[in-house]
NUTITOR-602572 format. One line per 5 residues: number of its first residue (from 1); for each residue x, y, z of N, C-alpha, C. Coordinates in nm, 2 decimals. Layout:
<nodes>
NUM	X/Y/Z/X/Y/Z/X/Y/Z  ...
</nodes>
This chain:
<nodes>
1	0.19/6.49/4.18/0.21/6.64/4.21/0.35/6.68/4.19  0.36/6.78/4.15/0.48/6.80/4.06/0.56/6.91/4.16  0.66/6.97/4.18/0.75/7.06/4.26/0.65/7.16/4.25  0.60/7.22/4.19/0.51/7.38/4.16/0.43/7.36/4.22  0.31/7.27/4.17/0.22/7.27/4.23/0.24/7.25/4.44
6	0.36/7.12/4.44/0.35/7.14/4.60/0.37/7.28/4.65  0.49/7.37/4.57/0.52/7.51/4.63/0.40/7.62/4.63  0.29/7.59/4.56/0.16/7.66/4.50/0.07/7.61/4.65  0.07/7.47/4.68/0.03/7.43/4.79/0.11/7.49/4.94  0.19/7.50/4.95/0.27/7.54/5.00/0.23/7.71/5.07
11	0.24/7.77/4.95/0.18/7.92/4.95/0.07/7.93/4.97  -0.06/7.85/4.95/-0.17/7.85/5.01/-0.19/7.82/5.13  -0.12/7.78/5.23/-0.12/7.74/5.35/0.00/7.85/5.42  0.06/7.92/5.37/0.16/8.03/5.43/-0.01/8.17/5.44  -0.11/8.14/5.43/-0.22/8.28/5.44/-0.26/8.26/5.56
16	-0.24/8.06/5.62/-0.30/8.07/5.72/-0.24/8.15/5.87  -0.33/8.13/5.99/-0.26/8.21/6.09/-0.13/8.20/6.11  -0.06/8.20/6.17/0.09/8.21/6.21/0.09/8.17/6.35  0.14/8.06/6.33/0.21/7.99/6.47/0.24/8.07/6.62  0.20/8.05/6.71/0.23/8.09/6.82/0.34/8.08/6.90
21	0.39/7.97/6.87/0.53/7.92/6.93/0.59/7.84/6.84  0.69/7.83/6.90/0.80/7.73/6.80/0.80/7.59/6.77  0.71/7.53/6.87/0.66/7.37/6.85/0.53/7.41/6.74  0.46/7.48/6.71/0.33/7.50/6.65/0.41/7.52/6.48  0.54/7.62/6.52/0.60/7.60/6.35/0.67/7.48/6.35
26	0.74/7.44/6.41/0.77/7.29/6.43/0.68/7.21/6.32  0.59/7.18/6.40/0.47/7.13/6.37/0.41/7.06/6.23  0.38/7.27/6.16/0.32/7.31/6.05/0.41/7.27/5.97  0.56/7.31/6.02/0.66/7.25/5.88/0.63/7.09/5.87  0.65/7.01/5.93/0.65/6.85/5.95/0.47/6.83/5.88
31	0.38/6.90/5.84/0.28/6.87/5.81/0.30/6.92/5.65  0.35/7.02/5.64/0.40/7.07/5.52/0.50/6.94/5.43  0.60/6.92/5.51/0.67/6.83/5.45/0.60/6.68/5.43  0.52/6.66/5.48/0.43/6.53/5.44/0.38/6.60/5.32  0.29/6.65/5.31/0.22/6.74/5.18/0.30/6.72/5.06
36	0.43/6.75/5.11/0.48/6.80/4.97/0.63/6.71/4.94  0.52/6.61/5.02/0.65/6.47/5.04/0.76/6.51/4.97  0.85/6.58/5.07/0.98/6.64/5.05/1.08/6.50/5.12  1.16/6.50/5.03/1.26/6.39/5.07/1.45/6.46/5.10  1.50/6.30/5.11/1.64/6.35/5.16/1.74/6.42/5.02
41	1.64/6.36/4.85/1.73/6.39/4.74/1.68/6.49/4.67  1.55/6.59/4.74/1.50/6.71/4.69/1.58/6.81/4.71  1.64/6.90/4.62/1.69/7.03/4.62/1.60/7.11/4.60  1.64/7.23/4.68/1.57/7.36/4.61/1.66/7.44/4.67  1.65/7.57/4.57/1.75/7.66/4.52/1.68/7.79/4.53
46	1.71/7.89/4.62/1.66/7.99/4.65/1.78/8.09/4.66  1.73/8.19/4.56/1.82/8.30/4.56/1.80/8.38/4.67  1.91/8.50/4.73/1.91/8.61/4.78/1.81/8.69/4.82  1.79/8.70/4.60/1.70/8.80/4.64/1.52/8.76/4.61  1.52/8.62/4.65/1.40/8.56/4.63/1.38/8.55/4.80
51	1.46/8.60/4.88/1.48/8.54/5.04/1.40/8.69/5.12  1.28/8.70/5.17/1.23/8.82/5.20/1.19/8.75/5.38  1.28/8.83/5.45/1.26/8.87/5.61/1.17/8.89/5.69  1.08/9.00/5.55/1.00/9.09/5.64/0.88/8.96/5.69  0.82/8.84/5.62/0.70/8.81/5.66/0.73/8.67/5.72
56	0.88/8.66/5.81/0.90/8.59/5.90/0.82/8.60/6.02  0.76/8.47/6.07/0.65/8.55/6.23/0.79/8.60/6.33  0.74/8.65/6.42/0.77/8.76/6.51/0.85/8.63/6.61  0.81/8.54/6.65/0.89/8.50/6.74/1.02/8.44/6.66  1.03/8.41/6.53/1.15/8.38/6.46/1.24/8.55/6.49
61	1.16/8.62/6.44/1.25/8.73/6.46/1.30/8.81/6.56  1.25/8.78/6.66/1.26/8.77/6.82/1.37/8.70/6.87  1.37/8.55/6.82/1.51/8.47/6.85/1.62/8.52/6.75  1.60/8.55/6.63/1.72/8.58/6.54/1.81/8.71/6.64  1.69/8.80/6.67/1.76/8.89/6.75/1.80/8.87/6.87
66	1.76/8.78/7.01/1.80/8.75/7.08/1.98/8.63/7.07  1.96/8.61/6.92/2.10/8.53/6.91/2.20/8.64/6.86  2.20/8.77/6.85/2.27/8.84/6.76/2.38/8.84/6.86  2.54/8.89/6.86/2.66/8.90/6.98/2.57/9.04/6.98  2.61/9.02/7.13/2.53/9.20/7.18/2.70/9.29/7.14
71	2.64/9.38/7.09/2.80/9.50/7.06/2.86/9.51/7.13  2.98/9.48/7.09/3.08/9.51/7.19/3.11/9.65/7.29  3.07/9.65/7.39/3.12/9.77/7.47/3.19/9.84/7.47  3.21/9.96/7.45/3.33/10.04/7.41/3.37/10.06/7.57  3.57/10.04/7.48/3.65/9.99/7.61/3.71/10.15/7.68
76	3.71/10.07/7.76/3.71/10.22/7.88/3.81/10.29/7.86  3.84/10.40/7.81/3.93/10.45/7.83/3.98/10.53/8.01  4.13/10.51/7.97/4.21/10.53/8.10/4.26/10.72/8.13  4.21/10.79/8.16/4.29/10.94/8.17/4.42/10.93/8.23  4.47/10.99/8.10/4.63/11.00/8.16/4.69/11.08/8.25
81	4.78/11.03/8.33/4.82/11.12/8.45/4.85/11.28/8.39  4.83/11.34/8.46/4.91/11.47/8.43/5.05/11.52/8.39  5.05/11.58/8.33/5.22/11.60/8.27/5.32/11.61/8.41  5.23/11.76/8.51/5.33/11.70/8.65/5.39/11.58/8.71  5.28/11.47/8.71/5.33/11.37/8.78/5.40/11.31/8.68
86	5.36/11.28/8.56/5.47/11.24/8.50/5.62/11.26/8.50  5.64/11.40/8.49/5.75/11.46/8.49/5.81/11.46/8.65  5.76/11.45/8.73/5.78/11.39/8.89/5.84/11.29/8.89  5.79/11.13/8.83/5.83/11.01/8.81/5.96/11.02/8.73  5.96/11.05/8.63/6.07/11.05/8.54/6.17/11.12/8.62
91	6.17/11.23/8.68/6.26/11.29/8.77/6.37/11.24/8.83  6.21/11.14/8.98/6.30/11.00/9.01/6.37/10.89/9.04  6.32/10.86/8.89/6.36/10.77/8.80/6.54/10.79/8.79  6.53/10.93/8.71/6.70/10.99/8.67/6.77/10.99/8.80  6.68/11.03/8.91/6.77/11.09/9.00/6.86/10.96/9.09
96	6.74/10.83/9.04/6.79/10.71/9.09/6.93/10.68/9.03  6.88/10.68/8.90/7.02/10.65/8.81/7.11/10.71/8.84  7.08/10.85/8.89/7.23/10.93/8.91/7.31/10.90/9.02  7.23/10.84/9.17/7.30/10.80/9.24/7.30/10.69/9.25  7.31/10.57/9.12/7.31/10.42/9.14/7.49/10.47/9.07
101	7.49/10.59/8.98/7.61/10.58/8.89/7.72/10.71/9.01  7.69/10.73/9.05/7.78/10.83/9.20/7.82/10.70/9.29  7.74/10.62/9.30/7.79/10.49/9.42/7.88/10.44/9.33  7.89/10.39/9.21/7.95/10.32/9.09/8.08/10.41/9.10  8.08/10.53/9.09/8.20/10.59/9.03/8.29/10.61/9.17
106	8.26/10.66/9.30/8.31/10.64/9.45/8.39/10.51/9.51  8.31/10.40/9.41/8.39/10.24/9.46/8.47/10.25/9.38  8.49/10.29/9.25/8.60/10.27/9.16/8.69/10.36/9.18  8.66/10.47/9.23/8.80/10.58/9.27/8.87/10.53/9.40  8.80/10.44/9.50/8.85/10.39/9.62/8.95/10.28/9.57
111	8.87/10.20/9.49/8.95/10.10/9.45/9.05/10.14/9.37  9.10/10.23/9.29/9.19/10.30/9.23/9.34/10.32/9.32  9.25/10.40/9.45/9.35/10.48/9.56/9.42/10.36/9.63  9.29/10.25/9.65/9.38/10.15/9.73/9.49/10.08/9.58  9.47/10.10/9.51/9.57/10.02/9.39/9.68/10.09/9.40
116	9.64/10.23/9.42/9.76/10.32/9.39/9.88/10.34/9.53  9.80/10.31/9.66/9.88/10.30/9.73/9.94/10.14/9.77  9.85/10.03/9.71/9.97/9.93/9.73/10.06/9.91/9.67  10.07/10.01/9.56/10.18/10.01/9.41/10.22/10.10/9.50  10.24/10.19/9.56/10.36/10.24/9.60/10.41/10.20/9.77
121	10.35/10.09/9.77/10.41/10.05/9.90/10.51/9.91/9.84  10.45/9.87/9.75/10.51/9.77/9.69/10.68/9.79/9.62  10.65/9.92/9.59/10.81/9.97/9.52/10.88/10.02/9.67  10.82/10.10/9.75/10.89/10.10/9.85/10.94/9.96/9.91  10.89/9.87/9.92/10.93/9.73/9.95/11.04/9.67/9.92
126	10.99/9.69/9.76/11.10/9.66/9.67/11.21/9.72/9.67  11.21/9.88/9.73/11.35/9.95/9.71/11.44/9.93/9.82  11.35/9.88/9.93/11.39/9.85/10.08/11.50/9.72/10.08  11.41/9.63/9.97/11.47/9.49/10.01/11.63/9.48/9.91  11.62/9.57/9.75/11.73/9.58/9.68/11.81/9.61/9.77
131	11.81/9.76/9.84/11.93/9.81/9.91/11.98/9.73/10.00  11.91/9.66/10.11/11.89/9.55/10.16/12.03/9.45/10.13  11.97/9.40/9.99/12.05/9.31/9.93/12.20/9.32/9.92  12.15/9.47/9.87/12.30/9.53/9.86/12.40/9.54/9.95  12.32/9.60/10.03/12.43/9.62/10.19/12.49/9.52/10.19
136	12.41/9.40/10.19/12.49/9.28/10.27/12.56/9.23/10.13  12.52/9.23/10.03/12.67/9.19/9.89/12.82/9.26/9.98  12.81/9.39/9.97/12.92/9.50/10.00/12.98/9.46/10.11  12.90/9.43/10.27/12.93/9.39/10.34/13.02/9.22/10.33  12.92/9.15/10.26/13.03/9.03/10.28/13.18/9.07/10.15
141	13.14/9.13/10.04/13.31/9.16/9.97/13.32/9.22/10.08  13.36/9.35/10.17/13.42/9.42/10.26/13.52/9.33/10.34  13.42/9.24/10.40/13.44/9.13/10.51/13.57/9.04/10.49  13.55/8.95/10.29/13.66/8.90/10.21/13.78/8.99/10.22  13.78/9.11/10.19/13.87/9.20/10.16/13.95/9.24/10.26
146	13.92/9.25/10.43/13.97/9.29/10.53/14.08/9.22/10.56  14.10/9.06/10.53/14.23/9.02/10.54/14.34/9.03/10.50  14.32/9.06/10.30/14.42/9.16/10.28/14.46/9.27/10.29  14.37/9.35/10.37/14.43/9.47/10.39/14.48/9.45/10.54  14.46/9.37/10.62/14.54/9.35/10.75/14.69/9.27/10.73
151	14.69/9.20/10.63/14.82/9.17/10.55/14.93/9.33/10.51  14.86/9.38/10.47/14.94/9.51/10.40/14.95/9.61/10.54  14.84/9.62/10.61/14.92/9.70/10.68/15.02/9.60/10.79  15.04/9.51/10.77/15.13/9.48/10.86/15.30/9.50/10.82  15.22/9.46/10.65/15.37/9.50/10.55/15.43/9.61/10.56
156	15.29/9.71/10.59/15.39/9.84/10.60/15.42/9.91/10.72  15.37/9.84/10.85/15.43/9.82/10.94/15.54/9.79/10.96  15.60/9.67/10.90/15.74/9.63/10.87/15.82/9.72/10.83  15.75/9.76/10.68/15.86/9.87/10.64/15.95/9.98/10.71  15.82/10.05/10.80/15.83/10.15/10.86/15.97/10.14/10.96
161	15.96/10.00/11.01/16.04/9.97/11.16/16.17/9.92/11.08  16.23/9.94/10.95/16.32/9.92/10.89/16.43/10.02/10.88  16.58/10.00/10.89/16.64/10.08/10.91/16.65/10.17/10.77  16.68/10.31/10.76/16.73/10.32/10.66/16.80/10.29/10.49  16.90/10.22/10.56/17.01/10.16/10.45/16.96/10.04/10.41
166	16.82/9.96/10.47/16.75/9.84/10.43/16.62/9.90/10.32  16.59/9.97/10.41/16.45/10.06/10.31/16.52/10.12/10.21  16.61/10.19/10.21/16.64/10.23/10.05/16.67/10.12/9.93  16.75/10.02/9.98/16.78/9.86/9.88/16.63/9.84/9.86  16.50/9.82/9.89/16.41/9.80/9.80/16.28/9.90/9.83
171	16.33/10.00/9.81/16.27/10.17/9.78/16.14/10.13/9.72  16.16/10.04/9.57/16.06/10.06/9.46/15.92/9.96/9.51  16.00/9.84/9.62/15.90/9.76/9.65/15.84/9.80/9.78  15.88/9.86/9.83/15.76/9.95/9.94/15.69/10.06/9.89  15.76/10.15/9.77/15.63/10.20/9.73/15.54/10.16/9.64
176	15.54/10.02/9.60/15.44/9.95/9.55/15.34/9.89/9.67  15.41/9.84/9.77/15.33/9.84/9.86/15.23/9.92/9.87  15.29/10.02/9.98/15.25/10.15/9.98/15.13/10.17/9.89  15.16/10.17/9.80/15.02/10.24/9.67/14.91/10.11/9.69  14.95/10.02/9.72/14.81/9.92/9.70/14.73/9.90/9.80
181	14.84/9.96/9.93/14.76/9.95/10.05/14.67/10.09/10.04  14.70/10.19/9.98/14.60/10.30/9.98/14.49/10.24/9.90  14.50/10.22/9.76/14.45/10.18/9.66/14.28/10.08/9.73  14.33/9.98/9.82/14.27/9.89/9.92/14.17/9.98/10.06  14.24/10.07/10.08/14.15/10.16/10.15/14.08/10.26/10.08
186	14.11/10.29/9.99/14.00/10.40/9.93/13.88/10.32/9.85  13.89/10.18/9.85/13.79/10.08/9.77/13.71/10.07/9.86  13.78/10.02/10.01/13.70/9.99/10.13/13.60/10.12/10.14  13.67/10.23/10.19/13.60/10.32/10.20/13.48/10.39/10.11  13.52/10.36/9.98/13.40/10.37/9.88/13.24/10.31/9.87
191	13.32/10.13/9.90/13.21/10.09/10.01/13.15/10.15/10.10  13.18/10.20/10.16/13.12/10.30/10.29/13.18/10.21/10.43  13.26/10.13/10.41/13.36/10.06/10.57/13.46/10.14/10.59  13.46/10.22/10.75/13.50/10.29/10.79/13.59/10.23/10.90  13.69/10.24/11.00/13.74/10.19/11.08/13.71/10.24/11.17
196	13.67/10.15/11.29/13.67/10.17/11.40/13.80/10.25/11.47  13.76/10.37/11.56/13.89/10.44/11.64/13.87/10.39/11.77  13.97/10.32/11.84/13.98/10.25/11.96/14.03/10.31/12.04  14.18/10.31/12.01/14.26/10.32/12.10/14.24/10.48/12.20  14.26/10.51/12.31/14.21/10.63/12.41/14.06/10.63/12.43
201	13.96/10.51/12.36/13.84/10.64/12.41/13.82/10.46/12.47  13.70/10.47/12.59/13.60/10.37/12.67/13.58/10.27/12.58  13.62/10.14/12.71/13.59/9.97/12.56/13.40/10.00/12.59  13.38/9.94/12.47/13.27/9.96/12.46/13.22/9.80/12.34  13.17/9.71/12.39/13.15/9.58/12.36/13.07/9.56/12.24
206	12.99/9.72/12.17/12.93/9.69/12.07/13.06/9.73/11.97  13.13/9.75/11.95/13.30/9.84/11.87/13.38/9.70/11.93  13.47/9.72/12.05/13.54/9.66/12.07/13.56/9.48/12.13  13.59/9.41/12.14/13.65/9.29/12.19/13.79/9.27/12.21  13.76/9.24/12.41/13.89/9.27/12.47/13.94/9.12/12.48
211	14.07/9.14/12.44/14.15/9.00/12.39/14.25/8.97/12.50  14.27/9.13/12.59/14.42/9.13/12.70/14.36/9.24/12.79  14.40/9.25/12.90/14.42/9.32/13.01/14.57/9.38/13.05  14.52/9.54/13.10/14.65/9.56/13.13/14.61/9.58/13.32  14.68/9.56/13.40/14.68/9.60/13.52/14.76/9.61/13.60
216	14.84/9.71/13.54/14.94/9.81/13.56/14.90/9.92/13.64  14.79/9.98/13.64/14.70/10.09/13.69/14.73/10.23/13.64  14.85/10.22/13.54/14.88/10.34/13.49/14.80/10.42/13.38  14.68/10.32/13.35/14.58/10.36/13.25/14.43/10.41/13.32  14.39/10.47/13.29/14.22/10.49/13.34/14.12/10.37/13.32
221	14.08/10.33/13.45/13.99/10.19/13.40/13.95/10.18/13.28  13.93/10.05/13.24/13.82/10.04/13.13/13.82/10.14/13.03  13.97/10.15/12.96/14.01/10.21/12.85/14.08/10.13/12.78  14.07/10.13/12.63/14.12/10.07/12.55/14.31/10.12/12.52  14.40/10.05/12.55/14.49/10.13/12.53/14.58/10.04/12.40
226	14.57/9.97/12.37/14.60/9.92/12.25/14.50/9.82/12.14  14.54/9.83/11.98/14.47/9.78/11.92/14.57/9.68/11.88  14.52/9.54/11.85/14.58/9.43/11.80/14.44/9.37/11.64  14.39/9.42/11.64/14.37/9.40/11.50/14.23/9.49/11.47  14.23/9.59/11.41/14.17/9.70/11.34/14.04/9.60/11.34
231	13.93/9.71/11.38/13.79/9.63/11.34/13.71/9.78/11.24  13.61/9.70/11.18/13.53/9.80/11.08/13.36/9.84/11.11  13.37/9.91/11.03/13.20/9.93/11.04/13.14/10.02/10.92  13.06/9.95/10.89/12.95/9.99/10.77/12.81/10.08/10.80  12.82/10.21/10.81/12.72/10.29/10.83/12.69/10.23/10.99
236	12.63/10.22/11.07/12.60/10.18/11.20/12.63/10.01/11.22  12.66/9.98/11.12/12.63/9.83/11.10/12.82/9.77/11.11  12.81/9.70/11.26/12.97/9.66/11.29/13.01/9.51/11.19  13.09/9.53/11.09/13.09/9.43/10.99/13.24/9.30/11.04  13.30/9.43/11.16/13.43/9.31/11.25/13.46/9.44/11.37
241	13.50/9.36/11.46/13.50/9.40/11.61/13.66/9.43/11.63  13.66/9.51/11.71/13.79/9.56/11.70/13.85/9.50/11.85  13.99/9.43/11.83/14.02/9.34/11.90/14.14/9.43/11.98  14.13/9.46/12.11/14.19/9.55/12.19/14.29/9.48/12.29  14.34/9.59/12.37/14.35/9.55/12.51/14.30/9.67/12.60
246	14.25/9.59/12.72/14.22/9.71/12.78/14.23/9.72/12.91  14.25/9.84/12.98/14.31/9.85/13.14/14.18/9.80/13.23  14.28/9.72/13.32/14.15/9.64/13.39/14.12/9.73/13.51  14.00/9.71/13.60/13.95/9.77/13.70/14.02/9.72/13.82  14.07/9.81/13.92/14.15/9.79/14.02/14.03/9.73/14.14
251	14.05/9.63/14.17/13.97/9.53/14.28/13.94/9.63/14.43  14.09/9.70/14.46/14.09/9.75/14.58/14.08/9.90/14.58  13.96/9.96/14.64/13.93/10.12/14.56/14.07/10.21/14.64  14.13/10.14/14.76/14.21/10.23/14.81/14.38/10.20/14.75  14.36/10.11/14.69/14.51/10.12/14.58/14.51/10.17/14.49
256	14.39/10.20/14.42/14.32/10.30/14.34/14.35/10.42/14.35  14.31/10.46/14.45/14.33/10.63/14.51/14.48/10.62/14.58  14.54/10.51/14.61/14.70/10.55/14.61/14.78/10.55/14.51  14.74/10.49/14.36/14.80/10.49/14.24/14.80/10.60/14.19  14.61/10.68/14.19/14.62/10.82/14.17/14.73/10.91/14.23
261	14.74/10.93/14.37/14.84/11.01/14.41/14.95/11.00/14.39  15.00/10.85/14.33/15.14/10.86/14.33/15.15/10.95/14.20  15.07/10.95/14.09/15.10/11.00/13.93/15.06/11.16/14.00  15.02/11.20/14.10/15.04/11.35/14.12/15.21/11.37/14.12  15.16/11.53/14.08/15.34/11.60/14.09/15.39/11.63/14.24
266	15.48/11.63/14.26/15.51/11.68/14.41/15.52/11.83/14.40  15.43/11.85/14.50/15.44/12.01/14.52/15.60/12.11/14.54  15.69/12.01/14.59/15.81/12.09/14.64/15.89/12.06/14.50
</nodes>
């Protein structure tokens, strides 16, 4: 039996009934393929449009359709919020931003002010500690400098207590003197070292240092009545102590009050 004839056979047995179930075509094919002793090296070649659906039995076409993907669902759409709430959100959103960048710009103005005032506490520091420096440079030259000028005025001390006819023989060298000892005070004084005034007014321990006593009683207690070596002072600041003497306090208050009366005038 030749390929045609089995497919002729074949077609004569496709008039009979139609299988009930799927073991019944099962079956018919496995009875067909004995028939038409179909093997593992038989081809056959079936075109497209040789392939006709319609007179498949019903339970083939039953399962073809029960295997089909069922259609996809159309996916849900979501309604969009309303323009209000949107525009609500976005709002704030901004409004956050605006006060995340108001806290931002508040710390950096703080931090600015505190910069700006430790920069000018720092120059005040700095202008405090120059002058500072200064003072005490000026003060110690001042300090150096007070021995020569306690030399010169002693020189011109001398001069002064000189008789005439000695002072004229060397005229030219006291007024050299003379000029250097000013010269030496107006330097001092430029500095800003002033001399202490002692002599007539109250000792007073932060100015003066009493070196002698007088107690004579002809002085007012606790007055300075002579100086033995000029002291100075720089703006409030005592740079040498002025070395005095000064009238001492009378022990007995009624020798006191008889010293007074004797310096009264007599009435007659």
């Amino acid at each position: 039996m030749n390929t045609n004839d089995t497919l002729e056979t074949a077609n004569d047995h496709s008039h009979e009934p139609e299988p009930s179930s799927v073991d019944d075509f099962i079956r018919e094919l496995e009875h067909l393929e004995h028939d038409l002793h179909i093997t593992a090296e038989l081809k056959i070649e079936v075109s497209e449009s040789e392939f006709d659906d319609s007179n498949l039995p019903e339970f083939i076409v039953s399962d073809l359709k029960g295997s089909k993907p069922a259609a996809a669902s159309p996916a849900k759409t979501v309604a969009a919020p309303p323009a209000s709430e949107r525009l609500k959100r976005e709002a704030t959103e901004l409004e956050g931003i605006i006060e995340k960048f108001k806290a931002e710009r508040k710390e950096i103005l703080e931090f600015s002010q505190r910069q700006s005032k430790d920069f000018e506490n720092f120059k005040r520091r700095t202008e405090r500690e120059r002058h500072e420096r200064l003072s005490m440079q000026m003060e110690n030259l001042a300090v150096q400098m007070l021995p020569v000028l306690d030399n010169l005025d002693r020189a011109v001390d001398f001069a002064d207590g000189m008789d005439e006819g000695k002072k004229s023989e060397i005229a030219p060298f006291i007024d050299g003197i003379m000029l250097v000892h000013r010269q030496v005070h107006d330097v001092l004084a430029t500095m800003g070292a002033k001399p202490i005034i002692a002599v007539g007014h109250e000792f007073d321990p932060h100015y003066h240092e009493a070196v002698a006593l007088d107690h004579s009683g002809s002085h007012t207690p606790n007055t300075v009545i002579d100086e033995l070596l000029r002291g100075y002072q720089m703006g409030t600041r005592v740079i040498r102590h002025s070395m005095v003497k000064v009238s001492a306090m009378l022990e007995n208050p009624q020798a006191e009050s008889s010293a007074n009366d004797e310096n009264l005038p007599n009435p007659e």
